[in-house]
C-alpha positions as CSV (number, residue, x, y, z in Angstrom):
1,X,0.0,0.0,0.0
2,X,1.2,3.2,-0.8
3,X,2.0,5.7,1.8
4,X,1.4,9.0,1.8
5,X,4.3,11.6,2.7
6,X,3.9,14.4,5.0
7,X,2.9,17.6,3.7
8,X,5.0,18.9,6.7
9,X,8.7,19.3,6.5
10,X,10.8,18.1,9.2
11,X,10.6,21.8,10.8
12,X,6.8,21.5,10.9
13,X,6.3,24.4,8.4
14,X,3.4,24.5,5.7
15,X,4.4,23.0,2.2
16,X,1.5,24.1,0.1
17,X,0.8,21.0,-2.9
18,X,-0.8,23.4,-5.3
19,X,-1.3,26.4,-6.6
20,X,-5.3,27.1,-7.2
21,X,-5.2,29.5,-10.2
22,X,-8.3,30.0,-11.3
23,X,-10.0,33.2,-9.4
24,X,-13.6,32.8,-7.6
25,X,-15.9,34.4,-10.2
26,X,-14.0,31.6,-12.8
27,X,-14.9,28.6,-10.4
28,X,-18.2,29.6,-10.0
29,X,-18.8,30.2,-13.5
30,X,-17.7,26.6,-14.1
31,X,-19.4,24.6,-11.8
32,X,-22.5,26.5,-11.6
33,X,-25.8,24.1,-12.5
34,X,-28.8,24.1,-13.8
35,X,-30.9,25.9,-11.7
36,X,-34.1,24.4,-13.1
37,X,-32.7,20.9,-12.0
38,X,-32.0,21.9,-8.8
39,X,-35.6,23.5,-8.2
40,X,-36.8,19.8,-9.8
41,X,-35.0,17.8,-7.9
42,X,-34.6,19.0,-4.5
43,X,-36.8,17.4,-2.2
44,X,-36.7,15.0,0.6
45,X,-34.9,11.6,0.2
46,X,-33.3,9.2,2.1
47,X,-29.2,9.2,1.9
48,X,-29.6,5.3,1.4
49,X,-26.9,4.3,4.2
50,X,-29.1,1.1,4.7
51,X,-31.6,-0.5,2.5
52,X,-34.4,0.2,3.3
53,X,-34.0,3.7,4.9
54,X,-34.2,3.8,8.6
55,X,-37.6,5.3,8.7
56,X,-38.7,2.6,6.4
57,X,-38.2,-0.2,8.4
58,X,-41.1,-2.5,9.8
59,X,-42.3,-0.7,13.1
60,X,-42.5,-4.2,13.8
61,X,-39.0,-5.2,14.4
62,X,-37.3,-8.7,14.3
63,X,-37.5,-10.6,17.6
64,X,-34.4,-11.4,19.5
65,X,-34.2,-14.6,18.6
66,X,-34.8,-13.4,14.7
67,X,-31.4,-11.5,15.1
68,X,-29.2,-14.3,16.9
69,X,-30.8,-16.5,14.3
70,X,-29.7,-13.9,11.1
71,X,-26.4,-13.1,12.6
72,X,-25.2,-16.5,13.2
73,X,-26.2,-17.7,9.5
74,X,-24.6,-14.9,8.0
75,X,-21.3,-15.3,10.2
76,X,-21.6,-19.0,9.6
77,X,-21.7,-18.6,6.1
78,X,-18.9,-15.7,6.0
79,X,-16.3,-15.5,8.6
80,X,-13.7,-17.9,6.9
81,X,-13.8,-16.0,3.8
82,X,-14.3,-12.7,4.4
83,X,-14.5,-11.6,8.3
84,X,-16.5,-9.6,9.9
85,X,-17.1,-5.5,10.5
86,X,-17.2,-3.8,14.2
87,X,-18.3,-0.1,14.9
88,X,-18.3,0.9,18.2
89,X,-20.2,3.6,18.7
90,X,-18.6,5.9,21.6
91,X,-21.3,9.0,22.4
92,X,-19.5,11.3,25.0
93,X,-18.6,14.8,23.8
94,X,-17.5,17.7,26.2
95,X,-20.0,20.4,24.3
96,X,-22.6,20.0,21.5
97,X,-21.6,20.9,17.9
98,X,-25.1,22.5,16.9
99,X,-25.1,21.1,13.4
100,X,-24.5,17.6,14.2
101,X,-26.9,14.9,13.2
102,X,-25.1,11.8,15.4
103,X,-27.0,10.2,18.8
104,X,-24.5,12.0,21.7
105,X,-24.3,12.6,25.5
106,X,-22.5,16.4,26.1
107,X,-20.7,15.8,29.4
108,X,-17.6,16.9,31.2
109,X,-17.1,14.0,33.6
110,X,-14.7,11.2,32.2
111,X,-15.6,9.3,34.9
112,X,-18.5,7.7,32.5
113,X,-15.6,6.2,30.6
114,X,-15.1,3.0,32.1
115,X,-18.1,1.8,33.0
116,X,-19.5,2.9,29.2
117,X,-16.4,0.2,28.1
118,X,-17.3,-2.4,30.3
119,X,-20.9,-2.1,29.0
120,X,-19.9,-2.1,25.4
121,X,-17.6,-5.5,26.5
122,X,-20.5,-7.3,27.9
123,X,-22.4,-6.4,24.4
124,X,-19.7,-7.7,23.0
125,X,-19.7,-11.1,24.7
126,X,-23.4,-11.7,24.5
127,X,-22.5,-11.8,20.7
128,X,-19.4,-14.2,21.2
129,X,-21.8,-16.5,23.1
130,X,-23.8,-16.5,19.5
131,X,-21.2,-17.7,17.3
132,X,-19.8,-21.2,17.0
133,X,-15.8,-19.8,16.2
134,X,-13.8,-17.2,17.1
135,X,-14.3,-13.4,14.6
136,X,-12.3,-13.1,11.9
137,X,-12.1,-9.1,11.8
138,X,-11.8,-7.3,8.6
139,X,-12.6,-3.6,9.6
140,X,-13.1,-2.2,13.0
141,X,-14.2,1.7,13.6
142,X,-14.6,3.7,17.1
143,X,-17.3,6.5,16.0
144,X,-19.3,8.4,18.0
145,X,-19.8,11.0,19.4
146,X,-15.7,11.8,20.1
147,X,-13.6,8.5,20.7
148,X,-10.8,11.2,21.4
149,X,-13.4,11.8,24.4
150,X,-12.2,8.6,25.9
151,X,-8.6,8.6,27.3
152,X,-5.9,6.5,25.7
153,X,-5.7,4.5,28.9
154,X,-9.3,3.1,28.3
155,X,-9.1,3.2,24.7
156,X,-6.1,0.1,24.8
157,X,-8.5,-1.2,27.9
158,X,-11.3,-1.5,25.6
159,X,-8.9,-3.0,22.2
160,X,-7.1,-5.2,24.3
161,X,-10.2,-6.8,25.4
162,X,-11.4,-7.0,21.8
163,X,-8.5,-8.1,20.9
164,X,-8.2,-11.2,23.1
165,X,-11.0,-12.6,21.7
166,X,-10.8,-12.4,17.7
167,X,-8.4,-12.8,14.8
168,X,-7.6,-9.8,13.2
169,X,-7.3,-10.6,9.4
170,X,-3.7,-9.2,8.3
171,X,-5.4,-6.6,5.9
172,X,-7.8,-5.3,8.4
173,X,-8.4,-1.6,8.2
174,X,-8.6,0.0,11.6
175,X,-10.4,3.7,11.7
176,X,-10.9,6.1,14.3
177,X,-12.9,9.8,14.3
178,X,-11.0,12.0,16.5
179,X,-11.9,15.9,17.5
180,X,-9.0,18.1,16.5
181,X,-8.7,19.5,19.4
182,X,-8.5,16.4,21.9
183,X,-6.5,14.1,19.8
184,X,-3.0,13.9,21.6
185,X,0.3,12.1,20.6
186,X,-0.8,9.9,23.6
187,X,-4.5,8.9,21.6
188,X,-2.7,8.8,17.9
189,X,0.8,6.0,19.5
190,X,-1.8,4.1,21.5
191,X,-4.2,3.4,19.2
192,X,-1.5,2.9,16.8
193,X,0.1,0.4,18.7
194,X,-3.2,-1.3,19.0
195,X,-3.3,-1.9,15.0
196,X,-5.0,1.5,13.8
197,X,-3.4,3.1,11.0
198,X,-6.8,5.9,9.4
199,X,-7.6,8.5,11.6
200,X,-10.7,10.9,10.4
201,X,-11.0,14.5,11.8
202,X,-14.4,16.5,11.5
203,X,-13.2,19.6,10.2
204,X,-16.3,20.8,8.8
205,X,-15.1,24.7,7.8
206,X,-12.0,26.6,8.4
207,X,-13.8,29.8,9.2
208,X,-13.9,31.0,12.7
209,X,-17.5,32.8,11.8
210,X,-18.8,29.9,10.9
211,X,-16.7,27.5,13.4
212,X,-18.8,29.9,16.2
213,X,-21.9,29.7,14.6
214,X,-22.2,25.5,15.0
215,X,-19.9,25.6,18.0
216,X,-17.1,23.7,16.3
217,X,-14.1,25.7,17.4
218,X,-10.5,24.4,15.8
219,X,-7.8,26.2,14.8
220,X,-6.1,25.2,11.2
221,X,-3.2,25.5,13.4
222,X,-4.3,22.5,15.9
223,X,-5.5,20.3,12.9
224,X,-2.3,20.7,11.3
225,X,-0.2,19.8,14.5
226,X,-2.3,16.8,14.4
227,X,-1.9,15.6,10.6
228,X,1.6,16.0,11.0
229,X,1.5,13.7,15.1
230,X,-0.4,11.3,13.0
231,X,2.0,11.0,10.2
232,X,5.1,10.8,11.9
233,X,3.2,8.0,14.1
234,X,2.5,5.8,11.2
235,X,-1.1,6.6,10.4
236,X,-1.3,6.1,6.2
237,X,-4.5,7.3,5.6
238,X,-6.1,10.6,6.8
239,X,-9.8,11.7,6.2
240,X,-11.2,15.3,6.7
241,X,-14.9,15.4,6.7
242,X,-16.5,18.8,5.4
243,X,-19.9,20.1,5.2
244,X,-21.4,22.3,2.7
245,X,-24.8,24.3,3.7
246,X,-23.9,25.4,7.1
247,X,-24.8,28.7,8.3
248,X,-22.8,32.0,7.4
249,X,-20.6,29.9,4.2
250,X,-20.5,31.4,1.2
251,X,-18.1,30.9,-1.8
252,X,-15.5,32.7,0.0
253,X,-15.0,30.6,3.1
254,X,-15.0,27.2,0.9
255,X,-12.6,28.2,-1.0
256,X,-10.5,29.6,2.0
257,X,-11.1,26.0,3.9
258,X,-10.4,24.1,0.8
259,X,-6.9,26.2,0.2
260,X,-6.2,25.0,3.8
261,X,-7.3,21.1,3.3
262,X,-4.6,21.4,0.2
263,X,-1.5,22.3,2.6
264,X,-2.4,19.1,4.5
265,X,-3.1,17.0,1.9
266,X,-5.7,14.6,3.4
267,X,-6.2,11.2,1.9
268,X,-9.4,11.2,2.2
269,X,-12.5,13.9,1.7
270,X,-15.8,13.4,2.9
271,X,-17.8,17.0,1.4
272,X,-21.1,16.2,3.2
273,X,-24.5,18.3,2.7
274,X,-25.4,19.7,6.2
275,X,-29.1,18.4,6.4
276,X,-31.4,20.7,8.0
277,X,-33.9,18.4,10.6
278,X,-34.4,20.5,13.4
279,X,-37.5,18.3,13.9
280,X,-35.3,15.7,15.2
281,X,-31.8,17.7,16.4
282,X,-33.1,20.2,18.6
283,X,-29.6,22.2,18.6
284,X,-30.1,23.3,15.3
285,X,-32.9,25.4,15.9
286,X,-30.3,28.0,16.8
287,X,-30.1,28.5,13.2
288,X,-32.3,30.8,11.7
289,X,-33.2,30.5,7.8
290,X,-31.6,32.9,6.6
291,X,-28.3,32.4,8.8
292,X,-28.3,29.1,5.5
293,X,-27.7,29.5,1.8
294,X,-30.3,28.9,-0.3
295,X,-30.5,25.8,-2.3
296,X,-29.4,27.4,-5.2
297,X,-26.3,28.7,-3.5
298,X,-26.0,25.5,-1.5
299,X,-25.6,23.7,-4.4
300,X,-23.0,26.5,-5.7
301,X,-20.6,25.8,-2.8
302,X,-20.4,21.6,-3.3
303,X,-20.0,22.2,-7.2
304,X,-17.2,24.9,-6.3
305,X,-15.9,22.2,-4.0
306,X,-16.0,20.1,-5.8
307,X,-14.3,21.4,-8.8
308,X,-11.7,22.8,-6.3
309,X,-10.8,18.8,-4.7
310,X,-10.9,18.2,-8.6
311,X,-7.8,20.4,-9.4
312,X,-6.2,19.3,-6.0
313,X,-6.2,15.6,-8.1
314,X,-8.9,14.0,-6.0
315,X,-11.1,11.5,-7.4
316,X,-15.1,11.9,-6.9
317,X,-16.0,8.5,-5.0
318,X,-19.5,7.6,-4.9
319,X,-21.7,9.8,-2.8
320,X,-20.0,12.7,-1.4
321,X,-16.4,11.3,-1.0
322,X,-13.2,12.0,-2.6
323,X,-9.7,10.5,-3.0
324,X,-6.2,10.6,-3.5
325,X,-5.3,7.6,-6.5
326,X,-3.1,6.1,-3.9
327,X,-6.0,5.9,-1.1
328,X,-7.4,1.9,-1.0
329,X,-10.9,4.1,-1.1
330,X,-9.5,4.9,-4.9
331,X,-8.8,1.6,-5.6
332,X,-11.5,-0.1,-4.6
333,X,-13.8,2.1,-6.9
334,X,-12.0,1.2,-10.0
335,X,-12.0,-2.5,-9.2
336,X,-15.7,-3.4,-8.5
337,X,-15.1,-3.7,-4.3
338,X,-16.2,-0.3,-3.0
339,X,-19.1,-1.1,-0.5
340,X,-21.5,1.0,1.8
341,X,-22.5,0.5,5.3
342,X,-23.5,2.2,8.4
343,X,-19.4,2.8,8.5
344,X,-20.0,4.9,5.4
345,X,-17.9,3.6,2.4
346,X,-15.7,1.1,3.0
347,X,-13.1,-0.3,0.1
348,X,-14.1,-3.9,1.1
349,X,-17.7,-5.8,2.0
350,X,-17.9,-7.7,5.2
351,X,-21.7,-8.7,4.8
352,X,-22.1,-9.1,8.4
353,X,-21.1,-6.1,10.7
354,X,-21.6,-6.0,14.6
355,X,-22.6,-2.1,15.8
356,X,-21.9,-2.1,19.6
357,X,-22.6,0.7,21.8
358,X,-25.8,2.5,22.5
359,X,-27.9,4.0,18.8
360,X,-25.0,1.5,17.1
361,X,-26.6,-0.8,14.0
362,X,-25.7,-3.5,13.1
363,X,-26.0,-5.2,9.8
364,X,-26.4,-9.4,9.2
365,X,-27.2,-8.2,5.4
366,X,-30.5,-9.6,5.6
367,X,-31.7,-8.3,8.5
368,X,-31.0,-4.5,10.8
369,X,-31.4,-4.2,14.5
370,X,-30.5,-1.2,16.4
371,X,-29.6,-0.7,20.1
372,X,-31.7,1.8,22.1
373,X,-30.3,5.3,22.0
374,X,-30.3,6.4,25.6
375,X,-26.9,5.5,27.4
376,X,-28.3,4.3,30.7
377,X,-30.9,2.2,29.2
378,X,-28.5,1.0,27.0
379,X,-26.2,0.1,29.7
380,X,-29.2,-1.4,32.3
381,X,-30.3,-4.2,28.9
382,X,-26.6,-5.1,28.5
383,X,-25.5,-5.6,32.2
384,X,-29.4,-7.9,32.9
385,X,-27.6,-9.9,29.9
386,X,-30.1,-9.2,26.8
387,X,-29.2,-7.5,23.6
388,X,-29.9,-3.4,23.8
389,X,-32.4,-4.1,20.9
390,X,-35.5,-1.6,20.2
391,X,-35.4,-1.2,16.3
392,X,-34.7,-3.4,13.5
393,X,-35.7,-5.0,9.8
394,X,-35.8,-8.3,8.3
395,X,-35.7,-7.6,4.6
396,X,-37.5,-9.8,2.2
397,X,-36.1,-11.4,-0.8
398,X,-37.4,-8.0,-2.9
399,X,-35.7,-6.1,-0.3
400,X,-32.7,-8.0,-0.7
401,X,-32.4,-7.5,-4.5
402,X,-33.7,-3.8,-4.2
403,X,-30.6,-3.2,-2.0
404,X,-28.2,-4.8,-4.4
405,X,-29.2,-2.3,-7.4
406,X,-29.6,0.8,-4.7
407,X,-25.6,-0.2,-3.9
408,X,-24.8,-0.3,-7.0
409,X,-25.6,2.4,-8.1
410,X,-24.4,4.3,-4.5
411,X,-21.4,2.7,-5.2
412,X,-20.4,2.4,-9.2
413,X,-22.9,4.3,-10.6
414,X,-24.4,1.3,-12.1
415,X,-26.7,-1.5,-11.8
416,X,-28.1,-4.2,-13.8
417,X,-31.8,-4.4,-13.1
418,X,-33.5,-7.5,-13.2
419,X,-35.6,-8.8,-16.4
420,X,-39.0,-7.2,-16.5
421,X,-38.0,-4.8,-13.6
422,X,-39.4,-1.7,-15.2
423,X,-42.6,-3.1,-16.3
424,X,-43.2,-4.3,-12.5
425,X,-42.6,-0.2,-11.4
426,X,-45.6,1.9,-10.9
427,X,-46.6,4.2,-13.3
428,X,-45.3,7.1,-11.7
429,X,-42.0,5.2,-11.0
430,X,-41.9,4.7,-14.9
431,X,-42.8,8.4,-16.0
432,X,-39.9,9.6,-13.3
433,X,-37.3,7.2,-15.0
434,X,-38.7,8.6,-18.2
435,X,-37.9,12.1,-17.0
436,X,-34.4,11.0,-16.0
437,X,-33.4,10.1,-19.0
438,X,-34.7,12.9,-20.8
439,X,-33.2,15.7,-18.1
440,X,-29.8,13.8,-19.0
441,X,-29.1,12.0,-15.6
442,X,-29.1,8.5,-16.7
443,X,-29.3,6.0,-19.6
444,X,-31.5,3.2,-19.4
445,X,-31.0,0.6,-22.3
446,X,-32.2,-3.3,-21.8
447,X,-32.6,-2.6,-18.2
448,X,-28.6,-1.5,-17.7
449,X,-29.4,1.6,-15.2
450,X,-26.5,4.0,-15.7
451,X,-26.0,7.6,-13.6
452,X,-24.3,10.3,-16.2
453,X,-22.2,12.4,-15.0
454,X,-24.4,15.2,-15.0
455,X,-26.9,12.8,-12.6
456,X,-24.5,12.0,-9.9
457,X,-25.3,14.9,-7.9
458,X,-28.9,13.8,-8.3
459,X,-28.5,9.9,-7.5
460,X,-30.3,9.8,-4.4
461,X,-32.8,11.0,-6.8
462,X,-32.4,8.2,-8.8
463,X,-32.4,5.8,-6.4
464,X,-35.6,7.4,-5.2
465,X,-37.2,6.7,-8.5
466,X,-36.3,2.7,-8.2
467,X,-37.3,2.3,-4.9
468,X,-40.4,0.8,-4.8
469,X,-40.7,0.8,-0.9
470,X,-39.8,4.5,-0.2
471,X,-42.8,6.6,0.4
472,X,-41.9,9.6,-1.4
473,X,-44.4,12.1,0.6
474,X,-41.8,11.5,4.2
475,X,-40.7,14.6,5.7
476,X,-38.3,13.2,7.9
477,X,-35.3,13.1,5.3
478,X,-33.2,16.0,4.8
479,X,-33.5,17.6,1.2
480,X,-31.3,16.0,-1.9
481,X,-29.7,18.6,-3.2
């Protein structure tokens, strides 16, 4: 695997990669988009991290028994050849980033750490005690919340203990989201002495009006220090998540963040939408409407992005993500492997994954269950010996083949529908395929399903128009575009 060299030299000064010549007005000229499109086209829709959507799921959810059942055929049938997936969903943060969309407990007292750990652990067990051999682990990724939160002493407390009890495939991929501003050369050794070599940082914007704004305060200064602690410790692949839409951004402070991200040379760039749902996050009421772009303008800012990561030589991957060539993320686009899970996308498929923590899900591929959100609850099921389980799916066999097409075309931009599969859509789903093809988003020839380049911005979109399960009049999904 190819590593990727500091952008810092040995005196920890800034070594810009590029030089971004072309001035503001020019960028925006370039990228700007059909207007009329956007109009059409944004409306609410699932992001399609699962199929089916969350919200779509059978208020009815799989029994215990159901899940032990799924999870144990899947792992039967899987861990030899291609392990297993873990996220472990850590929820502690010391304040509340106003714009965030993730299940989290604000707190200043670290003493929830450890009993938190030895909850997660006896989760952990309860699903040892389901299997019949020991895990074969491909991928394994602390989320949260802040895993940085956690101290490195409980951190290798918690891996150790995982440790002990599975195989780690040689190949694995180990991934950890840290806060900028909490993630010491103590957290970056331990964890990688512990096997973890990608680190993600939520960066989200480099301007301090806008950093105040959502309460995400972090110096360019601090983020670099830490780039350049988790090179020089070993970590290989770095990712920088971004978010487009948030309150106060205009072209201006994109392209000022972006000119930033190029002097640090991430591997990895996640250039999320900030979905508006106060409805559900209460925090971002703080935001008025007019404090946001406009969709029009929204869309302005990820197309001059976008066209900015473009000249920086990163690769568009899927749904919001971009690339360095040299990043495995890269690679596995361009040979048929990317996948997409609750982790986000992955460059390999482990078809069952194991979410522990409280709000964690995990995934047997035919069926979803979900732990209950609040942490004391969460904690109360695990230690009486029961599965934290209040949510969950079994999908049927036209679920099943509705999810491979939707992650195909998440993931390549591609999918071979089945024979007939139009003529079993609804009319309505037929006349919005029809109006696809003829806005220029796709081609669709002998049921081969192809997003054009002008569609990818649109394929949730398209996906929407497949999906014969999504009911298209929810308001609980943020807005496409």
């Amino acid at each position: 695997m190819t590593k990727i060299m500091s952008p810092l030299d040995a005196d920890h000064q800034i070594t810009p990669y590029f030089h971004i010549s072309l001035n503001l007005n020019q960028k925006i000229s370039n990228t700007s988009m059909d207007k009329q499109l956007i109009r059409k086209y944004n409306v609410p829709g699932p992001r399609y991290t699962s199929f089916p959507p969350v919200p779509e799921w059978n208020p009815k959810p799989p029994t215990i028994q159901d899940w032990k059942n799924s999870i144990r055929e899947t792992f039967n049938a899987t861990n030899q050849k291609e392990g297993i997936s873990l996220y472990i969903h850590l929820p502690f943060c010391e304040s509340l980033c106003t714009y965030c969309g993730c299940n989290t407990r604000i707190t200043v007292n670290h003493k929830v750490e450890k009993p938190y750990i030895d909850s997660v652990l006896k989760e952990w067990q309860l699903y040892l005690d389901t299997f019949r051999d020991k895990p074969k682990v491909a991928q394994i990724h602390l989320g949260g919340g802040t895993p940085t939160f956690f101290s490195p002493e409980n951190l290798q407390y918690l891996m150790d203990s995982i440790h002990q009890t599975i195989d780690l495939l040689p190949n694995a991929e180990l991934g950890f989201e840290g806060h900028p501003n909490n993630t010491s050369k103590s957290h970056l050794a331990t964890l990688h002495s512990l096997g973890f070599t990608r680190l993600s940082l939520g960066i989200q914007d480099f301007d301090y009006s806008v950093q105040k704004k959502v309460n995400r305060i972090q110096s360019y200064e601090t983020v670099s220090d830490v780039v350049f602690n988790a090179r020089k410790a070993g970590y290989y692949s770095i990712n920088f998540d971004l978010i487009y839409g948030l309150p106060l951004q205009t072209p201006q402070t994109i392209e000022a963040t972006i000119k930033k991200v190029s002097t640090l040379k991430p591997n990895r760039i996640a250039f999320y939408s900030y979905a508006h749902v106060p409805w559900t996050k209460p925090g971002q009421r703080g935001f008025v409407e007019n404090d946001l772009p406009s969709n029009e303008a929204k869309r302005e800012l990820y197309e001059l992005g976008k066209q900015m990561l473009e000249d920086l030589e990163y690769k568009e991957i899927g749904m919001d993500h971009f690339s360095l060539t040299s990043d495995d993320l890269y690679l596995a686009a361009n040979t048929g492997t990317l996948h997409r899970n609750f982790m986000g996308y992955t460059p390999r498929k482990t078809s069952l994954l194991i979410g522990l923590g409280s709000s964690s899900i995990g995934d047997s591929w035919t069926a979803y269950a979900q732990n209950v959100k609040v942490v004391e609850l969460y904690q109360k099921l695990v230690h009486e010996g029961k599965l934290p389980i209040f949510k969950g799916h079994q999908l049927s066999a036209r679920e099943q083949s509705m999810r491979h097409h939707i992650l195909d075309l998440m993931c390549n931009y591609n999918t071979q529908l089945d024979p007939g599969f139009t003529k079993k859509l609804t009319k309505n789903a037929q006349k919005q395929l029809e109006t696809l093809v003829d806005d220029g988003l796709i081609n669709l020839v002998e049921n081969r399903l192809e997003v054009l380049p002008k569609g990818k911005p649109f394929v949730r979109n398209i996906c929407m128009a497949i999906d014969p399960f999504c009911k298209k009049e929810k308001s609980v999904y943020s807005k496409t575009i």
